[in-house]
C-alpha positions in Angstrom: 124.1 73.0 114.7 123.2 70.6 117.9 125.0 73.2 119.9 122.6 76.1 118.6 119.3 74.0 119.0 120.1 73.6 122.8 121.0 77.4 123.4 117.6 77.9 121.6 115.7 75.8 124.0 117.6 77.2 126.8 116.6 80.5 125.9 112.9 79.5 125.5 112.9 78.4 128.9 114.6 81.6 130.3 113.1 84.5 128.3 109.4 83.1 127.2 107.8 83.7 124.0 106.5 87.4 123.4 106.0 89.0 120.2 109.1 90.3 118.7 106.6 93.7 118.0 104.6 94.6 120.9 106.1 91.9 123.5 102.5 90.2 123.8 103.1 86.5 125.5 102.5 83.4 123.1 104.3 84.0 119.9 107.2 85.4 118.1 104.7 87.1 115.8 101.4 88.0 117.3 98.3 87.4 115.1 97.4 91.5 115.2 100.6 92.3 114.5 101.0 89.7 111.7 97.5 91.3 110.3 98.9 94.8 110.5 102.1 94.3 108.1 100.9 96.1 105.2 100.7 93.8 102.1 102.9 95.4 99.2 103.2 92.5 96.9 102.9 94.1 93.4 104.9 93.4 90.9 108.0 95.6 90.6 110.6 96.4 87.9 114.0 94.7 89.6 116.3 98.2 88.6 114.3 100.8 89.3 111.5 99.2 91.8 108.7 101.2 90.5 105.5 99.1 90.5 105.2 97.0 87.2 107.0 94.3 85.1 110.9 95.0 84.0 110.6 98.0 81.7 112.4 97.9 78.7 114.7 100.8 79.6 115.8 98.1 82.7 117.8 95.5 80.9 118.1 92.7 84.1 118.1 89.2 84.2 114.9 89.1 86.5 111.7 89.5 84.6 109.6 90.6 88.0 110.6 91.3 91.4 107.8 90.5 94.3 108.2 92.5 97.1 106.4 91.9 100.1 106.2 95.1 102.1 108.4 97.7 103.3 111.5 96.9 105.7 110.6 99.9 107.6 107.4 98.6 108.8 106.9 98.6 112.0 105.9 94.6 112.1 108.0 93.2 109.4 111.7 94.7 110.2 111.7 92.8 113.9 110.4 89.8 112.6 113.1 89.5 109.7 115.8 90.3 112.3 114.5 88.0 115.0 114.7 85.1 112.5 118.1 86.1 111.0 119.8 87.1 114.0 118.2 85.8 116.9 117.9 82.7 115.7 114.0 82.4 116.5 113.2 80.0 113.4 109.5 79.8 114.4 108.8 83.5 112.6 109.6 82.0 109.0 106.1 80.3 109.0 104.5 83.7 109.2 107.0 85.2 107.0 106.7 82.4 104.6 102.7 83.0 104.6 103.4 87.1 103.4 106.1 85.9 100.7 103.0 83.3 99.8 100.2 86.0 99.8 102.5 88.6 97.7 103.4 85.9 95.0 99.5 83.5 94.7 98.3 86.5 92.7 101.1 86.7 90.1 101.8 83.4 89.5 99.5 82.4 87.0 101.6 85.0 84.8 104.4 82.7 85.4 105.4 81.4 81.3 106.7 77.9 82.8 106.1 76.0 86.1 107.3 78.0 88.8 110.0 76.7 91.2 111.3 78.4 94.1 114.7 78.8 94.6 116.3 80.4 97.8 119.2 82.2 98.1 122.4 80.2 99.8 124.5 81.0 102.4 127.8 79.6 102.3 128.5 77.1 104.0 130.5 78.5 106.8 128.0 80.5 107.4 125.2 78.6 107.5 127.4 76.3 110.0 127.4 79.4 112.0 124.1 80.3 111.9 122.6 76.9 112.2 120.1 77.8 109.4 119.6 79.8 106.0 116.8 81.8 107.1 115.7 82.5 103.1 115.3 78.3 102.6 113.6 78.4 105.4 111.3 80.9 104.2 111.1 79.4 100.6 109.8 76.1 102.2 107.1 77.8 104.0 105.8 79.6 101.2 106.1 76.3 99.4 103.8 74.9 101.1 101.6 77.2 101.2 101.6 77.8 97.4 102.2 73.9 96.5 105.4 75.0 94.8 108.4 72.7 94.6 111.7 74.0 96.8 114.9 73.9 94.7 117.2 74.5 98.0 120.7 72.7 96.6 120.1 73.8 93.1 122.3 77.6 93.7 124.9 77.3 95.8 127.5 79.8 97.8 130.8 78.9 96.3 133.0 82.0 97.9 132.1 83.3 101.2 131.7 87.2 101.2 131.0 90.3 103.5 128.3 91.3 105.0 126.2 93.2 102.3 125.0 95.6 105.0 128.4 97.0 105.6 129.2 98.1 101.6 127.9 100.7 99.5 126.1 99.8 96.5 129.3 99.7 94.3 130.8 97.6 96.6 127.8 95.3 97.0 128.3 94.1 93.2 132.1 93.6 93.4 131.7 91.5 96.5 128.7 89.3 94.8 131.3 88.5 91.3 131.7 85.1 91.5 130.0 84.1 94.7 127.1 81.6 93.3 127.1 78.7 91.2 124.7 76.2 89.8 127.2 73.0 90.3 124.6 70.3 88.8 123.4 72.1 86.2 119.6 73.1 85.4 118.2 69.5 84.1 114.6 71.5 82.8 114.6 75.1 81.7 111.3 75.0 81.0 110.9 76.5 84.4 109.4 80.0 86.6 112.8 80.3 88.6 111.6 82.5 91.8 114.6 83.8 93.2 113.6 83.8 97.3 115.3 86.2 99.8 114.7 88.2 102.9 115.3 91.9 102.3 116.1 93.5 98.9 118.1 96.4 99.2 120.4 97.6 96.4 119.1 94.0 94.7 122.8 93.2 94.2 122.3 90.0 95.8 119.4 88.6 93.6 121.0 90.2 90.3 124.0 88.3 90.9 122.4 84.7 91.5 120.1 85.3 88.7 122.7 86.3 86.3 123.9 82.6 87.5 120.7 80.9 86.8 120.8 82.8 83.3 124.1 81.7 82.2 122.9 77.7 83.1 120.2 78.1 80.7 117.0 80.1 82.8 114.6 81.8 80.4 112.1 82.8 83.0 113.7 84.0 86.5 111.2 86.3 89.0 112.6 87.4 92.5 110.6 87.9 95.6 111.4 89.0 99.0 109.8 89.6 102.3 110.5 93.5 102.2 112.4 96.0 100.6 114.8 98.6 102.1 115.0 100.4 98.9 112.0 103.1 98.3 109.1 101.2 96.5 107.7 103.1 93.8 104.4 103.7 92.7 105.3 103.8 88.9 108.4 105.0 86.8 107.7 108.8 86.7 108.0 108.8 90.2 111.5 107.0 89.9 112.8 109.7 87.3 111.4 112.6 89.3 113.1 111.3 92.3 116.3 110.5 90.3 116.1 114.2 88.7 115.8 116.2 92.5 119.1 114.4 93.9 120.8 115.2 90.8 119.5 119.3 90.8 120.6 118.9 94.6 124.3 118.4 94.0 
């Protein structure tokens, strides 16, 4: 971890500051292009991602998922990849502040006291990394929205592949087993936000709230900066989508 802070400072004093999205000098994230990212942040069914509360044809451990904006947007996609893989842990303030302004108006649906709770790296990893770019996230939002951080309440108990590199299928099989909630869940009386960077097949966020389910969870939500799945405007859409790739083949 020491090693990683100095070849961060290093690199601050070789390559300055720009935007990660139009290279402008001063910060990671400009303030135009922070004000640009366009603002999803509805509420979403977690299996088919049309816009909306879990429908009842979408049996899922997550009541809600919270989606920021799309990872194809132009702002959002460099900033989530400078903080994950260029280490530049400045942009999970203003990534913290869109996972904030996407949840403040849904949380006064919450049925308990919300909590957010970030998804964990193992250990390894995070070693490797230096950081676990969704905590880091959760705790900025936290602030923001006054919400308590449960960071060491889910942990990684089995280190697994890349999700990028699988197909969906794949994606599950690699999740079984991987979380854990060692110390147990001391109040269920609780809004358990699940907090992670990108949702794509929502493998990841299905298996730790199955987790949080099993230790006795009655409300879990999950929210993420963006979404590399297609966003939905409402569940029609989803089927008529679903029904032209299955006419296609």
């Amino acid at each position: 971890m020491q090693r990683t802070r100095v070849i961060r400072k290093l690199l601050d004093v070789i390559f300055p500051v720009a935007c990660v999205t139009c290279d402008r000098e001063g910060m990671w994230l400009c303030r135009r292009c922070f004000a640009a990212a366009p603002l999803d942040g509805r509420r979403r069914c977690p299996v088919c991602f049309a816009a909306g509360a879990r429908h009842p044809t979408c049996p899922h451990p997550l009541s809600q998922l919270i989606v920021a904006g799309p990872y194809a947007d132009s702002s959002i996609a460099p900033a989530i990849q400078g903080l994950k893989f260029s280490y530049l842990t400045a942009l999970a303030k203003p990534l913290g502040l869109l996972l904030a302004r996407s949840l403040a108006p849904h949380l006064h649906r919450a049925a308990f006291s919300p909590i957010l709770v970030p998804i964990p790296l193992h250990p390894r990893r995070e070693r490797a990394r230096g950081f676990n770019q969704s905590r880091s996230i959760a705790r900025c939002a936290g602030v923001v929205l006054d919400l308590p951080v449960a960071d060491t309440l889910l942990t990684r108990q089995r280190q697994t592949l890349q999700q990028s590199t699988l197909d969906r299928d794949a994606r599950r099989r690699n999740l079984a087993g991987a979380f854990a909630v060692p110390g147990g869940i001391s109040r269920t009386d609780r809004t358990f936000i699940l907090i992670d960077d990108v949702c794509t097949s929502g493998a990841t966020l299905t298996a730790a709230a199955r987790v949080l389910e099993h230790a006795g969870a009655r409300s879990i939500w999950g929210a993420t900066i963006a979404s590399d799945a297609p966003l939905y405007r409402n569940a029609s859409d989803w089927y008529s989508t679903r029904a032209t790739r299955a006419s296609s083949h």
